[in-house]
N, CA, C and O of each residue as an XYZ file, in Angstrom:
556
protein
N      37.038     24.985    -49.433
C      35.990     24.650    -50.369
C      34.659     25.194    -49.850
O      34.270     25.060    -48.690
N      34.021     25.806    -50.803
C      32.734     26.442    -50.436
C      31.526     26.003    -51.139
O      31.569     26.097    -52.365
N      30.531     25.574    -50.642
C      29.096     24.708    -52.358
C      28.222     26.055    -52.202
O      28.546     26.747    -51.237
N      27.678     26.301    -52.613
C      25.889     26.476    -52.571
C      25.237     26.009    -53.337
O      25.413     25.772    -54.532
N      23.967     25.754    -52.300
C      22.738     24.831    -52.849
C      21.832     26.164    -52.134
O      22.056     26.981    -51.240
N      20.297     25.768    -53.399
C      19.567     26.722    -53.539
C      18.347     25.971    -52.789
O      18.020     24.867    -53.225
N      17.661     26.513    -51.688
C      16.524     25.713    -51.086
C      15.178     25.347    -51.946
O      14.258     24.550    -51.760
N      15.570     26.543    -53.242
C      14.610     26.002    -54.277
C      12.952     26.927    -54.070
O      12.685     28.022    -54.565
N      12.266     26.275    -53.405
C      10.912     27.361    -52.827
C      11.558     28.247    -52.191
O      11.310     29.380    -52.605
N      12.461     28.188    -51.151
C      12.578     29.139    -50.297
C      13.623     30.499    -51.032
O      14.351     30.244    -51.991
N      13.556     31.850    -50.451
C      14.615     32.705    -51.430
C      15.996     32.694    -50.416
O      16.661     33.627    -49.967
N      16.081     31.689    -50.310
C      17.965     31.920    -49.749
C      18.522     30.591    -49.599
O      17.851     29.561    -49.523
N      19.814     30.670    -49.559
C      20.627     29.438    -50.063
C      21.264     29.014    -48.954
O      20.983     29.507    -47.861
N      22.157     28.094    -49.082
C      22.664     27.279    -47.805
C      24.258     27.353    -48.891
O      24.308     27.112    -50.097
N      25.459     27.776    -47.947
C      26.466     27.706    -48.244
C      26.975     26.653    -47.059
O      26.413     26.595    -45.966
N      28.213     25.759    -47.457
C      28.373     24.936    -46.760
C      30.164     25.490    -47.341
O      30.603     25.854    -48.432
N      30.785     25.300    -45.965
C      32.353     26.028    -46.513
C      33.059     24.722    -45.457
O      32.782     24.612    -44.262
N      33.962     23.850    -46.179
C      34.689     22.838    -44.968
C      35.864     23.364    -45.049
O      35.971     23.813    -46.190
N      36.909     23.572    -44.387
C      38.255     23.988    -43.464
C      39.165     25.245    -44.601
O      40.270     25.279    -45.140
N      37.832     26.242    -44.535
C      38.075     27.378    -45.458
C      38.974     28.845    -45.105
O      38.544     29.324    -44.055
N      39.590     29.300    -45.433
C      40.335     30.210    -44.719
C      39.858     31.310    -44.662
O      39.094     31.770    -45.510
N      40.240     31.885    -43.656
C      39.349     33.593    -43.113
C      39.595     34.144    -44.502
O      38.552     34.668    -44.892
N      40.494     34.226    -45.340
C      40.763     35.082    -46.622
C      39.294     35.147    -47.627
O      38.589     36.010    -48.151
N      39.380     33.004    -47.461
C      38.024     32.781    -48.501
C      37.002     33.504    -48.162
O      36.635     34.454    -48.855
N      36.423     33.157    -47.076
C      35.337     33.584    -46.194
C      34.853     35.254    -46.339
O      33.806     35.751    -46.753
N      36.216     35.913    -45.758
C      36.296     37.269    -45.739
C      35.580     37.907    -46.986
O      34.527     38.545    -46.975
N      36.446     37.570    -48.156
C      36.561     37.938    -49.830
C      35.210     37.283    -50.441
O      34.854     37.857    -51.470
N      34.330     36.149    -50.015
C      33.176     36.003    -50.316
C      31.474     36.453    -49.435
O      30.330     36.391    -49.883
N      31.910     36.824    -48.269
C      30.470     36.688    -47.705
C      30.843     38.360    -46.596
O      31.938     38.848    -46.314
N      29.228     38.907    -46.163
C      29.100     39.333    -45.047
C      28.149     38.799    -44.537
O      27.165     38.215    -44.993
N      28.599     39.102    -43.261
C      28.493     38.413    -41.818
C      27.216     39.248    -40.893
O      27.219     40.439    -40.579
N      26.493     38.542    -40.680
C      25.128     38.614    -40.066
C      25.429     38.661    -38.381
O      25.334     37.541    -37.879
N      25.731     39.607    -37.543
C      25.792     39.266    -36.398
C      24.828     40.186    -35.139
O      24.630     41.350    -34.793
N      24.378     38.642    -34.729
C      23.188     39.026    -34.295
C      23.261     40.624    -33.225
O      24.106     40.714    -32.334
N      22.757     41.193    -33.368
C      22.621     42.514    -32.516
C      23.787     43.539    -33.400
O      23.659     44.717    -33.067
N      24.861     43.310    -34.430
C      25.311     44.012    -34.894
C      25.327     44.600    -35.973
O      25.921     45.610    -36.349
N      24.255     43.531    -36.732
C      23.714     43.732    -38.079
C      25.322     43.366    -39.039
O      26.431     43.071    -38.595
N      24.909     43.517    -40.287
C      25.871     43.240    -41.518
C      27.117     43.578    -41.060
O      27.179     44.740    -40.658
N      28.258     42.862    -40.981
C      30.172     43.104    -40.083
C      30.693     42.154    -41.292
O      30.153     41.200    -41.852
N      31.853     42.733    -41.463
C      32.938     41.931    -41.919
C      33.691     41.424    -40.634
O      34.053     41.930    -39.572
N      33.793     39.469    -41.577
C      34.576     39.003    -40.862
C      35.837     39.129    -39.759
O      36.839     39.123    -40.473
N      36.214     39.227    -38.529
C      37.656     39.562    -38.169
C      38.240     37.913    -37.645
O      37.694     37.043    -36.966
N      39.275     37.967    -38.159
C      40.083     37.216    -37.501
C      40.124     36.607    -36.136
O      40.198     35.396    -35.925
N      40.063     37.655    -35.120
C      39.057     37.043    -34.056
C      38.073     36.184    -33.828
O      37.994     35.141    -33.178
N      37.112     36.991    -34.675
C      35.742     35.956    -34.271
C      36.419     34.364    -35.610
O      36.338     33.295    -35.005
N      36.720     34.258    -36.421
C      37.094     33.297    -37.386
C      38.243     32.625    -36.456
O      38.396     31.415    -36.623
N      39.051     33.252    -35.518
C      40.041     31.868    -34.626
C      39.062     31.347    -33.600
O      39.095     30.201    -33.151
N      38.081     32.393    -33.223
C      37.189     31.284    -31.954
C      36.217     30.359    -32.651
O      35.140     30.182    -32.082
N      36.428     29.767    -33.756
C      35.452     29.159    -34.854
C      36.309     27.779    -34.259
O      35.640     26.794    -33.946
N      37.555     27.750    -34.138
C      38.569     26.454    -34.184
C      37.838     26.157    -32.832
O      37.884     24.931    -32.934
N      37.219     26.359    -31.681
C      36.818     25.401    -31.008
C      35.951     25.188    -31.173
O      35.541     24.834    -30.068
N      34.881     25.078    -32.096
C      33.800     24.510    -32.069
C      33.893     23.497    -33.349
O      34.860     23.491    -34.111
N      32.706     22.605    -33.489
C      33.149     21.855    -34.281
C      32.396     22.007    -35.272
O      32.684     21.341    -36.267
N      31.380     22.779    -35.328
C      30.932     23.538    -36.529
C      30.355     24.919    -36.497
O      30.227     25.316    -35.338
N      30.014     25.674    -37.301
C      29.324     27.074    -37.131
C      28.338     27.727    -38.115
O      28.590     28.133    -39.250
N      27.318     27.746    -37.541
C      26.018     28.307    -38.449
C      25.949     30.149    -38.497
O      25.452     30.862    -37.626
N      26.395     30.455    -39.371
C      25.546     32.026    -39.344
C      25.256     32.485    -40.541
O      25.748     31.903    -41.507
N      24.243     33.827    -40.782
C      23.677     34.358    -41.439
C      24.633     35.125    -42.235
O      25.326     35.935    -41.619
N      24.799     35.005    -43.560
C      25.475     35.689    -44.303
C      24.864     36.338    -46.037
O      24.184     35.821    -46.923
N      25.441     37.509    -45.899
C      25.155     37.625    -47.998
C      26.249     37.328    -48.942
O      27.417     37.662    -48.744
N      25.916     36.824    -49.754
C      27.026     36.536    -51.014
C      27.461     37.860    -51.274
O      26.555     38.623    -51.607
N      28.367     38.241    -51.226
C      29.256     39.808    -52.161
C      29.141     39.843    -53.432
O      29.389     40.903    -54.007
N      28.829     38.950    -54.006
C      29.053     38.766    -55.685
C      27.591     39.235    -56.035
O      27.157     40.142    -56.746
N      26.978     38.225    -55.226
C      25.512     38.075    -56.294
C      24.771     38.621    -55.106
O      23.614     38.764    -55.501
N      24.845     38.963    -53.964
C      23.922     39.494    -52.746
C      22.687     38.873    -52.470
O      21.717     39.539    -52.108
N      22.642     37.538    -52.625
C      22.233     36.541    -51.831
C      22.337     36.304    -50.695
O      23.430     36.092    -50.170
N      21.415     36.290    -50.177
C      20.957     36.096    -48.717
C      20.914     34.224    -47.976
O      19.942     33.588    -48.384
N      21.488     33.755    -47.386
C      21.662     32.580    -46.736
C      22.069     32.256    -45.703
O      22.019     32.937    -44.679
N      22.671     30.849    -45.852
C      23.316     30.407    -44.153
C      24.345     29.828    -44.554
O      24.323     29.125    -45.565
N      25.367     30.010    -43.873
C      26.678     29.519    -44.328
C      26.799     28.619    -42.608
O      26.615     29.050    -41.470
N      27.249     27.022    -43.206
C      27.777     26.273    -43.031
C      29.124     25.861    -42.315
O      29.150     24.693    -42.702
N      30.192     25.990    -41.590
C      31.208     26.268    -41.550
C      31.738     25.067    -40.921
O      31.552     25.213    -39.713
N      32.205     24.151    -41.105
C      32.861     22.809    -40.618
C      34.568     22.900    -40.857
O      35.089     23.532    -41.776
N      35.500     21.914    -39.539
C      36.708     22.304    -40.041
C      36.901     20.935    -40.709
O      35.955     20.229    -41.060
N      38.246     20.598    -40.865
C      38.347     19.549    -41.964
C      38.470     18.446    -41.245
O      38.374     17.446    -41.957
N      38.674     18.176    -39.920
C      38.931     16.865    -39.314
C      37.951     16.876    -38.096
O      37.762     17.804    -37.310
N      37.230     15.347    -38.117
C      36.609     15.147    -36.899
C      36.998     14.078    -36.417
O      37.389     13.242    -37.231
N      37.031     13.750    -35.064
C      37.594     12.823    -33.854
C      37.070     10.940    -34.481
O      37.453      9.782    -34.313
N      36.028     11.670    -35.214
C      34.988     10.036    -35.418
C      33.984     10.741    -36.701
O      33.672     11.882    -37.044
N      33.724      9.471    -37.121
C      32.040      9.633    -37.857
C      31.053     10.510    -36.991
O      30.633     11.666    -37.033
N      30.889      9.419    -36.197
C      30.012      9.572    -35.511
C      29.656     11.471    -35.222
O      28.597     12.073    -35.394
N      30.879     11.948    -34.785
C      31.309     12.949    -34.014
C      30.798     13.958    -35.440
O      30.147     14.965    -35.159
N      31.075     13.699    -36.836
C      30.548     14.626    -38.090
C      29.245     14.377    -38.056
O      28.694     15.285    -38.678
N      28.451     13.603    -37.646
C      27.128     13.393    -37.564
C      26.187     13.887    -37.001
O      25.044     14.214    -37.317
N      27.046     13.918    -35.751
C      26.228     14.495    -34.471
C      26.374     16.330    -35.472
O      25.509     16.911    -36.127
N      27.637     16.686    -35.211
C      28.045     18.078    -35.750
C      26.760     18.146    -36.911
O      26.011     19.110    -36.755
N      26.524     17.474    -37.741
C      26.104     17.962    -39.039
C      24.331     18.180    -38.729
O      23.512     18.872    -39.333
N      24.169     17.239    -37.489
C      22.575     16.893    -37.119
C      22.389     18.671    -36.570
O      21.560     19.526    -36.883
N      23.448     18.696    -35.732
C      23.466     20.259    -34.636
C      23.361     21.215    -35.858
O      22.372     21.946    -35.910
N      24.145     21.265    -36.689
C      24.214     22.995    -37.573
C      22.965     22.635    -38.825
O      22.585     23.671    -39.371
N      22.224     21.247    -39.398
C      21.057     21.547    -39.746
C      19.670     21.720    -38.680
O      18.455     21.723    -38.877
N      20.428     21.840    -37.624
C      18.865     22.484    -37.064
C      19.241     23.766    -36.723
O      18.284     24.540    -36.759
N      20.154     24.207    -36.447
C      20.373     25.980    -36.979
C      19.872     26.454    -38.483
O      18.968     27.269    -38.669
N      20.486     25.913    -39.326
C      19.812     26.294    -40.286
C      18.396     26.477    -40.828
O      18.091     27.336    -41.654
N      17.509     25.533    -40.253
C      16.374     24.962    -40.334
C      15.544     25.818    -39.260
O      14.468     26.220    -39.703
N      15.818     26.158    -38.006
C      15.700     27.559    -37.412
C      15.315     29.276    -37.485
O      14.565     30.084    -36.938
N      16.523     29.211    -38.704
C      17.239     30.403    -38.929
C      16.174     30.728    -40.571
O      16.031     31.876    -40.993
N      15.434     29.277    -41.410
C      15.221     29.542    -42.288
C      13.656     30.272    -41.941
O      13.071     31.289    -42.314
N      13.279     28.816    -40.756
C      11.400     29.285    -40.705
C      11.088     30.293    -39.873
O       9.931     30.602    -39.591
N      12.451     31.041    -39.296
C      12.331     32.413    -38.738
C      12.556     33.300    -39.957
O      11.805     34.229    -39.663
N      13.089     33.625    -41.122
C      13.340     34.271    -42.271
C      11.744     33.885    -43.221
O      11.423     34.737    -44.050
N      10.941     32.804    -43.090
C      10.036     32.094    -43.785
C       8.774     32.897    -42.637
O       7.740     33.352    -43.127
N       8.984     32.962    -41.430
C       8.084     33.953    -40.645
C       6.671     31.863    -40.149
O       5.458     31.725    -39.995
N       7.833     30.881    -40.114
C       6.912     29.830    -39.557
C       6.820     29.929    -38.106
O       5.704     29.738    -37.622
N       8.048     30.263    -37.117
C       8.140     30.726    -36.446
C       8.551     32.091    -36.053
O       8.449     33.027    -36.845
N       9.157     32.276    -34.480
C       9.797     33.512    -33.648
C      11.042     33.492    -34.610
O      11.502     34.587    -34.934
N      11.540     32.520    -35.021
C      13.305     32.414    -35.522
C      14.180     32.024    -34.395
O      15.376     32.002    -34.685
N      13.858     31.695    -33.116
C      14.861     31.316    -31.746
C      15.454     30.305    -32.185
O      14.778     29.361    -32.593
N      16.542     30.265    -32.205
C      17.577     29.875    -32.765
C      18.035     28.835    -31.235
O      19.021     29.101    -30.548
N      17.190     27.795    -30.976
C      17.116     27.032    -29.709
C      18.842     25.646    -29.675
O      19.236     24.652    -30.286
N      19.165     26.322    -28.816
C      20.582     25.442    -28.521
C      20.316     24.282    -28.302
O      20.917     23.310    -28.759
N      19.250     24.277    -27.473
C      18.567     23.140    -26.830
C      18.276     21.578    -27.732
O      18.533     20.385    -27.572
N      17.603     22.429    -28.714
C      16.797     21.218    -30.160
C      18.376     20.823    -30.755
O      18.782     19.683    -30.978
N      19.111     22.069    -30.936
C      20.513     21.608    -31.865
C      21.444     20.290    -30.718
O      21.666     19.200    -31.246
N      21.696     20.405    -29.921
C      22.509     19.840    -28.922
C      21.661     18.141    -28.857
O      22.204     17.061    -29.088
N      20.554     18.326    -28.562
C      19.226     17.297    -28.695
C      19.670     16.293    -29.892
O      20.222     15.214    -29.672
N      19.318     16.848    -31.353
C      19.392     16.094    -32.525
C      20.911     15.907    -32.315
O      21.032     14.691    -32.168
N      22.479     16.634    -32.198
C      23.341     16.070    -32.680
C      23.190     15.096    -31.686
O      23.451     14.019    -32.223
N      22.814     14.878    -30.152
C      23.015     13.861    -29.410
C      22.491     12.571    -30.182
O      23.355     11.707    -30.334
N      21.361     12.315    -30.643
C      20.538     11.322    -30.904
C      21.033     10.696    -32.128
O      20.920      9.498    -32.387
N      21.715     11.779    -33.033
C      22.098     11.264    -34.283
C      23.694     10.582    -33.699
O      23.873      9.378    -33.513
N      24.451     11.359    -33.538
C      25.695     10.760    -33.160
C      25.306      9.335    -32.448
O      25.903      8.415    -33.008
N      24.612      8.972    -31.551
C      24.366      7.960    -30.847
C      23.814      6.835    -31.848
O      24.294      5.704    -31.770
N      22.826      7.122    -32.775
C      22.435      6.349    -33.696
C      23.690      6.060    -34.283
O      23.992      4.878    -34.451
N      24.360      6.840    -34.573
C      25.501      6.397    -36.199
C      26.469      5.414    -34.606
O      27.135      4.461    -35.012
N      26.511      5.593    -33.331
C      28.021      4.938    -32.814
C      27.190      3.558    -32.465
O      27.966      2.630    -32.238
N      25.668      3.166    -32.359
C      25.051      1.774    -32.437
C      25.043      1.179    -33.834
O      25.218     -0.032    -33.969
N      24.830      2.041    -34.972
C      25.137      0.992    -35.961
C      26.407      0.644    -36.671
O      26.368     -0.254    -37.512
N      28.002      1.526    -36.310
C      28.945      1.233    -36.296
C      29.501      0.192    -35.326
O      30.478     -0.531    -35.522
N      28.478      0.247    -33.920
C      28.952     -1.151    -33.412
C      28.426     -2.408    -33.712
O      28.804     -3.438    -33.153
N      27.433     -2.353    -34.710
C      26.672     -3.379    -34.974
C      27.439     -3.776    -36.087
O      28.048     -4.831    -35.913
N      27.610     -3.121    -37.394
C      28.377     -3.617    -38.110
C      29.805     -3.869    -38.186
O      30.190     -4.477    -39.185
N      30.804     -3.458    -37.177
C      31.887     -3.995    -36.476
C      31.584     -5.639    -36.124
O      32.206     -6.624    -36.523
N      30.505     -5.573    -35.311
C      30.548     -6.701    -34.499
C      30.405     -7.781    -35.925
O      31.395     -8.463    -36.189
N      29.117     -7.910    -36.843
C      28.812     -8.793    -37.960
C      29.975     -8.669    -38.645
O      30.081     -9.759    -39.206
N      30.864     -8.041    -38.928
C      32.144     -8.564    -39.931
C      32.992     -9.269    -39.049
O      33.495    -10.301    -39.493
N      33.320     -8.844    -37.607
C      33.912    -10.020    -37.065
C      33.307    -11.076    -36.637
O      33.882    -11.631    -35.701
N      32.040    -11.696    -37.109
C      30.875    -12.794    -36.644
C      31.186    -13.746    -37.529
O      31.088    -14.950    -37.292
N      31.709    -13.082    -38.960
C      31.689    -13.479    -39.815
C      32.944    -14.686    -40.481
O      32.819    -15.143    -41.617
């Protein structure tokens, strides 16, 4: 499954694709890679996708040649929590990747800030899952 949503002011879109197959992927988008410029997908780089638990990169629509960020999540995570953290990490790639394309910043695409927010968010969502665990059994 693949969405796009349109940032609206900004001119490029956010594709979000959850546990999509290299075929989909391949047959809809090119691939932005950094220092190699515009590549079609390989199989390679799409099996080293399975260890991570999500993946941000720069891509164009083939159809309509739209310019965006594609999203890439697989279909199962360990916990909530664990999609949270993931989802906190690849919107600050995106969010990166946009105000470097927007010229707010350099565009450094900082591991640091992504790793940061999924920590803080995941940690938030596993305190208020223990909080509301605990009040239904209080109850």
């Amino acid at each position: 499954m693949i969405k796009t949503f349109d940032f609206g002011i900004y001119p490029s879109r956010l594709f979000v694709a959850v546990d999509s197959s290299f075929e989909e992927l391949k047959d809809r988008f090119v691939f932005e890679i950094t220092g190699n410029g515009n590549v079609e997908l390989t199989t390679e780089r799409f099996n080293g996708w399975s260890d991570a638990m999500g993946v941000t990169i720069n891509v164009t629509d083939k159809e309509t040649l739209r310019e965006g960020y594609l999203v890439y999540l697989p279909d199962e995570f360990s916990s909530v929590s664990e999609l949270v953290g993931t989802i906190a990490h690849e919107a600050m790639h995106v969010v990166n990747r946009l105000y470097g394309y927007i010229g707010v910043n350099d565009g450094n695409d900082s591991e640091i800030d992504a790793y940061l927010i999924g920590w803080v968010s995941k940690n938030i969502m596993l305190t208020k899952n223990e909080h509301d665990e605990s009040q239904s059994i209080a109850k």
